[in-house]
N, C-alpha and C positions, 0 to 999 in steps of 0.2 A: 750219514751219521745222525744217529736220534736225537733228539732234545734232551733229554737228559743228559748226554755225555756232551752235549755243546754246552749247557749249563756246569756241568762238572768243571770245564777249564776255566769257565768265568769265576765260579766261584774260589778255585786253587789259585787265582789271579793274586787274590785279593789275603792269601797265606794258607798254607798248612789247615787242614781239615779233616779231624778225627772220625771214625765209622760211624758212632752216633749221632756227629753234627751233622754229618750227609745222611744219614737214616731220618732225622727229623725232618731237616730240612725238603726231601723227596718227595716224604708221609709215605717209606717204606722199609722192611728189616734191611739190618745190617748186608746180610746174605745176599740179596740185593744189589744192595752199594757192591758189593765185593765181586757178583758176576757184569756187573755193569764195569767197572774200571778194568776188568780182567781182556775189555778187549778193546783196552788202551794203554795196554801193560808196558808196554815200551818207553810211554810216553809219562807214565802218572807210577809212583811207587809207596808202597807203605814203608814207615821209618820207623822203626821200632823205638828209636830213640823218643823220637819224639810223639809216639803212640798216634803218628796221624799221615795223612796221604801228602805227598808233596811232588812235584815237577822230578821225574828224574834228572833231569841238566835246567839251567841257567834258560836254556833257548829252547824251549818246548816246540814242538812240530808246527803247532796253531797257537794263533791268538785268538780270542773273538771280536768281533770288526766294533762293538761298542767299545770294548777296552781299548783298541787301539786309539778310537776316535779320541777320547777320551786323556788317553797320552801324548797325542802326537799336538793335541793343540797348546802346548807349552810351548812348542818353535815357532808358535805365530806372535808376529813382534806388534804389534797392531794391535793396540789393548781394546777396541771399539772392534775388532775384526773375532778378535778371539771369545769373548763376549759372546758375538753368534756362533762362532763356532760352539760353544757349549752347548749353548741352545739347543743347536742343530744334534750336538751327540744324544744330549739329553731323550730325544724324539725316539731314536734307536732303543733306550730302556725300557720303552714301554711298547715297543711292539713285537709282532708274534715272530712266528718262527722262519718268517719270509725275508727278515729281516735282521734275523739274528745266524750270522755267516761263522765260520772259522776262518780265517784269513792262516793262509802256509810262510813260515816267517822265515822257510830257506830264500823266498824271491824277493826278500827286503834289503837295503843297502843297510850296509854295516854299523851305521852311526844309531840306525833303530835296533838293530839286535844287542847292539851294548846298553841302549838307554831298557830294554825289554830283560837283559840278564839284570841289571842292577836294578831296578824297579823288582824281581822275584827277590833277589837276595835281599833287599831292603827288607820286605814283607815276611821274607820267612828268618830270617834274622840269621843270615848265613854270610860266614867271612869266610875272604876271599883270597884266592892267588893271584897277584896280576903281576903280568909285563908289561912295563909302563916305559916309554923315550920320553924323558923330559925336556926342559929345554937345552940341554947342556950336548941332546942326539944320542948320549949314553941310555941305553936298555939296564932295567933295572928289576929285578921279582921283588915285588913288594906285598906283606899278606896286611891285608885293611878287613875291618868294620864297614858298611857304607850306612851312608847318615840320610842325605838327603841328595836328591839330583837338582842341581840348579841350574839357572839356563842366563847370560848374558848377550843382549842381541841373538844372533845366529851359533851361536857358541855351547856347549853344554859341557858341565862340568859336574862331579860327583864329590861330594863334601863327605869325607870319611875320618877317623880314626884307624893310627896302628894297631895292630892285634898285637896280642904278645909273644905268636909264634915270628914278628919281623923282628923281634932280639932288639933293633934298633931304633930309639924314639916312640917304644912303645903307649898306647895312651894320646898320643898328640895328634892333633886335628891337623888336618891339610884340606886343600883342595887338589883337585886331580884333573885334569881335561880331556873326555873320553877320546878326543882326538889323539892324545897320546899312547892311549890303551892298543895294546896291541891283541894280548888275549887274556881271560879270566875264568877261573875253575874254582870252584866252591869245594874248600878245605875241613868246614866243618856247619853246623845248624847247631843254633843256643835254643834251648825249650826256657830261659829263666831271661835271660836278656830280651831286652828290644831295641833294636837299631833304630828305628822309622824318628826323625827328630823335624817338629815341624816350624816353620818360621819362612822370614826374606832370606832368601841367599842370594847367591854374584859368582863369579868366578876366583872372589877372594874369602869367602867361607859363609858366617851367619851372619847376619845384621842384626844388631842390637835394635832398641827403640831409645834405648835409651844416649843412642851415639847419633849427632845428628849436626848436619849446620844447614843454616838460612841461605839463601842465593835470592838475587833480586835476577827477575828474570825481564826482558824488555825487546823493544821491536819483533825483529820474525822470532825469537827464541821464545818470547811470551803468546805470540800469534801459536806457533808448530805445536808447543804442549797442550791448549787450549783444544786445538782444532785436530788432535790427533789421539785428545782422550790420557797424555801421559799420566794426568794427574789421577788415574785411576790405579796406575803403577804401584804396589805396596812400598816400593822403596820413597817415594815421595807425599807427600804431603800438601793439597794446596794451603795458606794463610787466608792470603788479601788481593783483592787486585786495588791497585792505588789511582788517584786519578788522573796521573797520566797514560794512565795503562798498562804499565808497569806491573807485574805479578810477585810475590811472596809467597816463597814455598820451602818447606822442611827437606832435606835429604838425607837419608838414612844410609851410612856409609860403616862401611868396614876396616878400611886402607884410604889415609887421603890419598894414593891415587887413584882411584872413583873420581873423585872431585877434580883433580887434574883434568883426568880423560875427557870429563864433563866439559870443561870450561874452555879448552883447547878446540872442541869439537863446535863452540858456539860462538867464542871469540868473533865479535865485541856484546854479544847479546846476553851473556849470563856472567855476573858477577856474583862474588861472598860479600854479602849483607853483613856479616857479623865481624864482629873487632875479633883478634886475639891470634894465638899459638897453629891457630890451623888453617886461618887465613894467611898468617906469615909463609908458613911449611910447604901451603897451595901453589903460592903466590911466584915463590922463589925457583919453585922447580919447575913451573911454565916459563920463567925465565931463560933459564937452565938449558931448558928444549928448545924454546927459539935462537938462543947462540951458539947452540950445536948443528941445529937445523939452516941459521946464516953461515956459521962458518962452510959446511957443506957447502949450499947453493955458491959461496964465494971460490972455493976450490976446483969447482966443477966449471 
């Protein structure tokens, strides 16, 4: 495959790209562009709507292996690990053509071809059909917007709006977890809208900055963040460290359960610092968990 048409996918990567922006961008006529894509016609189409070239489906044949690099290091939980991994994708941009691969995306597990459909759909501002199993085991078609893909630990999740063709709750944000996705088909392309929304997300939607509480963090809790880099996490914040050694830090939450999760998982080494309504809210449904969680172990 020639460099041109491996650069053609990188750049369709990245959205919709009209005859002239690929003639420029080449430094060659349209006509050109036009026998060049003609023998990847299956894979690349012109859209008349949208006066420009775009992926025939969701899951393009190939990827190029910098884009991938590129996406896949969102699942590294290790903010000092992923860090190099950039690095390391970064090196791929700048080199020739020994280096610049197409990777075939039929021999990837399933969780990358979903995170590869919604990463196109985002870009090219195309809403969707899905079959989504919630929690409830019910299969559901739902047509969404998607917003942004967010990742929690090992987890990933797709931050969308309803479209108006779902009739139902149209307009309103969710979060979605592609692990429940079963399949998705792109219903239509907006040439006037933009989906791509950028920020912190979670598996509970956007994070504000403006939404935030204190935790004192201490012994291994304040040792583990320190020494593992969390505080480079956008969701957090470092303050102080005090001198006992004790740490203060901001956490940027969506849902006090965030905070829950948090405090349960570190139990006795991270506490809320701060007085008020969401310490109380925190406080009581860790309660909650452990006398459900005694009652169990007492039953068993």
């Amino acid at each position: 495959m020639d460099r041109r048409i491996k650069e053609i996918y990188k750049v369709l990567y990245t959205g919709s790209k009209s005859k002239s922006y690929l003639a420029i961008h080449f430094n060659v006529t349209t006509k050109t562009v036009e026998n060049t894509i003609a023998k990847i016609a299956d894979d690349v189409v012109y859209d008349k709507k949208l006066s420009a070239y775009r992926f025939a489906k969701l899951l393009p044949k190939y990827i190029p292996s910098n884009v991938f690099l590129m996406w896949i290091q969102n699942s590294i939980n290790n903010e000092v690990i992923k860090h190099d991994f950039l690095s390391f994708s970064k090196f791929f941009e700048h080199k020739q053509d020994e280096c610049f691969n197409l990777l075939p995306t039929a021999s990837l597990s399933s969780m990358v071809k979903k995170i590869i459909q919604l990463h196109i759909a985002i870009v090219y501002n195309a809403s969707l059909k899905m079959e989504y199993r919630g929690h409830n085991n019910v299969v559901e078609t739902k047509y969404i917007k998607p917003h942004k893909i967010n990742t929690t630990l090992n987890s990933y999740y797709i931050y969308a709006s309803y479209d108006t063709m779902n009739k139902k709750d149209s307009g309103e944000f969710r979060s979605f977890s592609l692990g429940g996705i079963l399949s998705l088909e792109s219903v239509s392309y907006s040439k006037e809208e933009h989906y791509a929304i950028e920020g912190i997300g979670n598996a509970y939607g956007m994070i504000s900055k403006e939404q935030y509480v204190t935790l004192k963090l201490t012994g291994k809790g304040a040792s583990y963040f320190k020494r593992e880099g969390e505080f480079s996490r956008a969701q957090f914040d470092y303050i102080c460290e005090e001198a006992d050694g004790s740490i203060l830090m901001k956490m940027y939450y969506n849902n006090t359960q965030e905070i829950v999760q948090l405090i349960q998982r570190w139990i006795p080494y991270i506490g809320i610092h701060d007085e008020g309504d969401v310490k109380e809210a925190a406080y009581s449904e860790i309660d909650r968990n452990y006398l459900l969680w005694k009652n169990k172990e007492e039953l068993c």
